[in-house]
N, C-alpha and C positions, 0 to 999 in steps of 0.2 A: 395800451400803447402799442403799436403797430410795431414791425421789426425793422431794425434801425441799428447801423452800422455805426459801433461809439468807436473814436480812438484811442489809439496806446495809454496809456499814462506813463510819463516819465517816473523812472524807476523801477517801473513794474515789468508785465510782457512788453514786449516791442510790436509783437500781434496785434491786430483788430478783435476786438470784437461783435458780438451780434446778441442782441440783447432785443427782446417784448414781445407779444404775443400775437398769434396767426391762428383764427378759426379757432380758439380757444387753448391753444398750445400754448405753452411759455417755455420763453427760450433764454437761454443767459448761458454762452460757449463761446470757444474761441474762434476765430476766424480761418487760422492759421497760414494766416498770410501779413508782412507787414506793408502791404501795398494797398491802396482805397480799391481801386478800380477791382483787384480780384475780389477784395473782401464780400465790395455789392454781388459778384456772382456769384460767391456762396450763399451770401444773404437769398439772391432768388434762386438758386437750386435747390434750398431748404424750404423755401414757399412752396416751391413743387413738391417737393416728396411730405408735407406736412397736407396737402391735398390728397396726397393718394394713400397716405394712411402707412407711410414707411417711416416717418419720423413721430414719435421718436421709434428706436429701434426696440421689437419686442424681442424679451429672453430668449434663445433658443430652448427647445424643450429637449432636456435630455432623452438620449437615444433607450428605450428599456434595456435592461442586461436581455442578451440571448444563451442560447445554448451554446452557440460555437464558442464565443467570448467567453463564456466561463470554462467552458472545455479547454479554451488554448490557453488561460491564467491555470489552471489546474496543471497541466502540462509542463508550462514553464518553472512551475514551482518546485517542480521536482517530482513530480508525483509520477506514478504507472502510466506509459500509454498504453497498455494491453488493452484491449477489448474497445476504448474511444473511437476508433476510427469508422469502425459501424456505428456508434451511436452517432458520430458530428454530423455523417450521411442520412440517417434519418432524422434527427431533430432539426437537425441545420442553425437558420437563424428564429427557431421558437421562441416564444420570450419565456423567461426563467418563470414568472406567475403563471404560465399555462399546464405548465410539469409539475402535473398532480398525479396522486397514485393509478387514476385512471390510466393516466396518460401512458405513465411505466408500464402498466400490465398490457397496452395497446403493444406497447414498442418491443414488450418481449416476446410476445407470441409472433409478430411480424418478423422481427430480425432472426428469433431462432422457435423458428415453429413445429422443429421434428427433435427435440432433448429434452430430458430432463430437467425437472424443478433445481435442481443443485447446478446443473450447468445457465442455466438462465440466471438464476441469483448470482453466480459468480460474473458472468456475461454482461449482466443488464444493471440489477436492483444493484448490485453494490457498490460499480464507475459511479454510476447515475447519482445515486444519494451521496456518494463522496463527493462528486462534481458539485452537486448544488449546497451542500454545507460549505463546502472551499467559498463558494460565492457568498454566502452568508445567508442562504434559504433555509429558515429552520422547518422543516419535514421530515416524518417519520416514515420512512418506508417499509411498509408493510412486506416482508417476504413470501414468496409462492408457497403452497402447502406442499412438503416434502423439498424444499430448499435444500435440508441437512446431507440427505439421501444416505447412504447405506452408513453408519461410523465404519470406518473400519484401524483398526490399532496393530499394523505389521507393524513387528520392531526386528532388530536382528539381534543374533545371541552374540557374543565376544567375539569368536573366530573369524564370523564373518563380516562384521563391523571393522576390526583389525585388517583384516585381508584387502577390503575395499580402503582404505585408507593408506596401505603400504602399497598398492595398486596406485594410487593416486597420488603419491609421493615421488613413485618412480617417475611418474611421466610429468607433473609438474607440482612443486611440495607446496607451491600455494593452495594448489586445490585440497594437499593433504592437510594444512594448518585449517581449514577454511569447514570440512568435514567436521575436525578433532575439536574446532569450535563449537558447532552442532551438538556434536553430540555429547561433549562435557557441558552444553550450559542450555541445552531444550531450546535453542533460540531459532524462531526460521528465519528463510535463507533472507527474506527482505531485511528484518533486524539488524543480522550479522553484515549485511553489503552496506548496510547504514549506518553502522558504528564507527565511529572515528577514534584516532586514538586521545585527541581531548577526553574522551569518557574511559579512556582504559585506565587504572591502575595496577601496576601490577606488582607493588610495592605490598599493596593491600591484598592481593588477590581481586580488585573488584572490576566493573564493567555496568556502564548506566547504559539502559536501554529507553532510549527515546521517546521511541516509534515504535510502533506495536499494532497487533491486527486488533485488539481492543481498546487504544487509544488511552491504555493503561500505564507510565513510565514504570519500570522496575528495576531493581540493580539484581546481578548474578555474580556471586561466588565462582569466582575459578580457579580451575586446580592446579594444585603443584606445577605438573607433568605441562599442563595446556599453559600457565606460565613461560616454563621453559622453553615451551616450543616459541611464542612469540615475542620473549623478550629479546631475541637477535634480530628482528623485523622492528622494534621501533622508535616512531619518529613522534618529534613534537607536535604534528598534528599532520591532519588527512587522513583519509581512509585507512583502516587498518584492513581491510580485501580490496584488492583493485578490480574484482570481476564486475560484471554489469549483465544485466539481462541477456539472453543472447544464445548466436550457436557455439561461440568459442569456448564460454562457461560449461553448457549443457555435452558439446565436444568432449572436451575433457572428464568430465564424470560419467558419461557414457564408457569411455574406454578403460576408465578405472574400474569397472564393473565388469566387463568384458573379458580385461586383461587378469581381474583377480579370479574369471574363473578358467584360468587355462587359455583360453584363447586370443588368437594374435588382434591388435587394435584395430579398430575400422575407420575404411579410411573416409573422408570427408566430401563427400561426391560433387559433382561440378552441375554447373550452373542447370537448373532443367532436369539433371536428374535425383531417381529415389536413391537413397540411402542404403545399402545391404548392412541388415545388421542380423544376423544369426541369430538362432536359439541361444540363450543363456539364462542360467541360475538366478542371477540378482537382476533381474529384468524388471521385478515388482518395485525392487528399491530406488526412490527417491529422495529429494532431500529434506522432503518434512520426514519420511523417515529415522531417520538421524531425531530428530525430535523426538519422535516416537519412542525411540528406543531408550533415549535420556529419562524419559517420563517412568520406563519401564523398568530400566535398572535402579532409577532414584527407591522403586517399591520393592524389587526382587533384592538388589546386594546391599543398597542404604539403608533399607528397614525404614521407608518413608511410608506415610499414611495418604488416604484421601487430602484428609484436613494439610497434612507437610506439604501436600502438591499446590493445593489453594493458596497456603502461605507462600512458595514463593515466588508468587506474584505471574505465576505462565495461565493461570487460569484465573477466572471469576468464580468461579461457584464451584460447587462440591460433585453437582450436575456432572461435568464438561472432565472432569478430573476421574470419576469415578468407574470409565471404563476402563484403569488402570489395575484395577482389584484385582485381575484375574492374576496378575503378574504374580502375586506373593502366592505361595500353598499357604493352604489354613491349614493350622496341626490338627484340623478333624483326619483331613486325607492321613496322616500317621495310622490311623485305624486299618489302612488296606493290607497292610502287612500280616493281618492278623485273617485276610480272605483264606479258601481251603487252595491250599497249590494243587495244579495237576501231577497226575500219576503215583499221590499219597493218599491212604485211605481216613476218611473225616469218620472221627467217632462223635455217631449224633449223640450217643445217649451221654456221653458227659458235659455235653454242650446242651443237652437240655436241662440235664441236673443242675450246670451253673445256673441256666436262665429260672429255674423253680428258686 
């Protein structure tokens, strides 16, 4: 039946319709007009477009995800924009099935072609595989060979852990709660800025940790002293640190460093210019430091093991944990005491007798 303009039916639409078939089409839709005369123009406007192959209308094909698109939902979500900004400029609008590990190792030699393996993992393979799991690409990314690069385990002993924290007190005591965080509960600095007080208790001493560089949840024990300090600071919910990435953060811990070794704080330089920051003593320390040193004391004063560090829950393996060992002396070392001192004379022959 050819196409043929039916009308209204009382009751029903008050529309026309357009109802039968054209060059093999079938049609049965509304006119949406309750007027004869427009209805027949729709009727042959759709004669035309059922000739040129525009009726009916075909699905659009969705657009593939790209790099940028996932990059900017990764973004939005709350995530790091450290290091994306280089990556959004190289990949751009790549499609997310073309970022393969080939691809990665193309893009990290190109964007950082004169650093280390550990600088490039941090740079490149880590955004990059965080970006595309956020999208929901499951890919395992392979890391550069020497990614890890040198471990190294600075902690600081009491004095100086203290001194930089009353340093940092002085000049703003958030930055000092925010340290004494650190370093009573190993947590780094992204954990601790992520923590809300929804997961604080402090009733219990405890504190759930989310979010994690191993995507591992954990809770931490805290202490008395770190109690106290924060239970004048809180609120039913939000942020229990208000800092954010940045130089105001890094501002402030710089000059707590500065100012705990004696000298005056530095000042903040203006637009265009470097920075003058002197010689000083804790210039090494950072704030996975504070970490560091948590890990250290839990082995040297807590009488914590490999295996206690694994338990709770700061590490995965016994691996990752295990450069903490040096922290405790083994009561072998007790033996030195028994070396020959200088400027007393050693009598061999009854130290050979014993040894016979």
């Amino acid at each position: 039946m050819p196409l043929k303009v039916i009308p209204p039916r009382e009751g029903k639409s008050p529309n026309y319709s357009i109802r039968g078939t054209y060059l093999g089409i079938s049609v049965d839709r509304s006119a949406g007009t309750s007027k004869e005369a427009i209805a027949k123009q729709q009727l042959k406007k759709l004669e035309v477009a059922i000739e040129r192959g525009e009726y009916p209308e075909k699905p659009k094909q969705q657009r593939p995800a790209t790099f940028l698109s996932a990059a900017v939902a990764y973004m939005k979500a709350g995530r790091s924009r450290r290091y994306v900004g280089k990556l959004i400029s190289y990949f751009g609008e790549t499609e997310l099935s073309l970022i393969d590990q080939d691809a990665i190792d193309t893009a990290a030699a190109a964007i950082y072609p004169n650093v280390s393996p550990a600088t490039r993992n941090v740079a490149v393979y880590t955004p990059v595989g965080a970006i595309l799991h956020h999208a929901g690409v499951e890919i395992v990314v392979k890391r550069p060979k020497g990614h890890k690069g040198k471990a190294k385990t600075l902690f600081l002993l009491p004095p100086d852990a203290f001194a930089i924290i009353k340093a940092a007190n002085a000049i703003d005591e958030e930055m000092g709660r925010l340290l004494s965080f650190l370093l009573y509960t190993g947590c780094r600095i992204g954990e601790a800025l992520a923590l809300n007080w929804e997961r604080v208790d402090l009733d219990n001493r405890l504190a759930y940790i989310e979010t994690s560089k191993n995507d591992d949840p954990r809770t931490v024990k805290l202490t008395e002293e770190l109690c106290e300090l924060l239970a004048p600071h809180k609120k039913a919910a939000g942020k229990v640190f208000r800092f954010h990435q940045g130089g105001h953060r890094n501002s402030i811990f710089l000059n707590a460093k500065v100012t705990a070794c004696g000298l005056p704080a530095v000042k903040r330089p203006k637009r265009g210019e470097r920075q003058a920051i002197p010689p000083y003593r804790y210039s090494w320390v950072t704030f996975h430091t504070f970490c560091h040193t948590w890990a250290t004391w839990f082995r040297r004063f807590g009488g914590g093991d490999v295996q206690g560090l694994v338990a709770t829950g700061r590490w995965r393996d016994e691996r990752s944990a295990r450069r903490y060992t040096h922290t405790a002396a083994h009561e072998e070392w007790d033996r030195v005491d028994s070396l020959p001192s200088i400027g007393k004379s050693v009598d061999l022959t009854s130290r050979k007798a014993k040894a016979q």
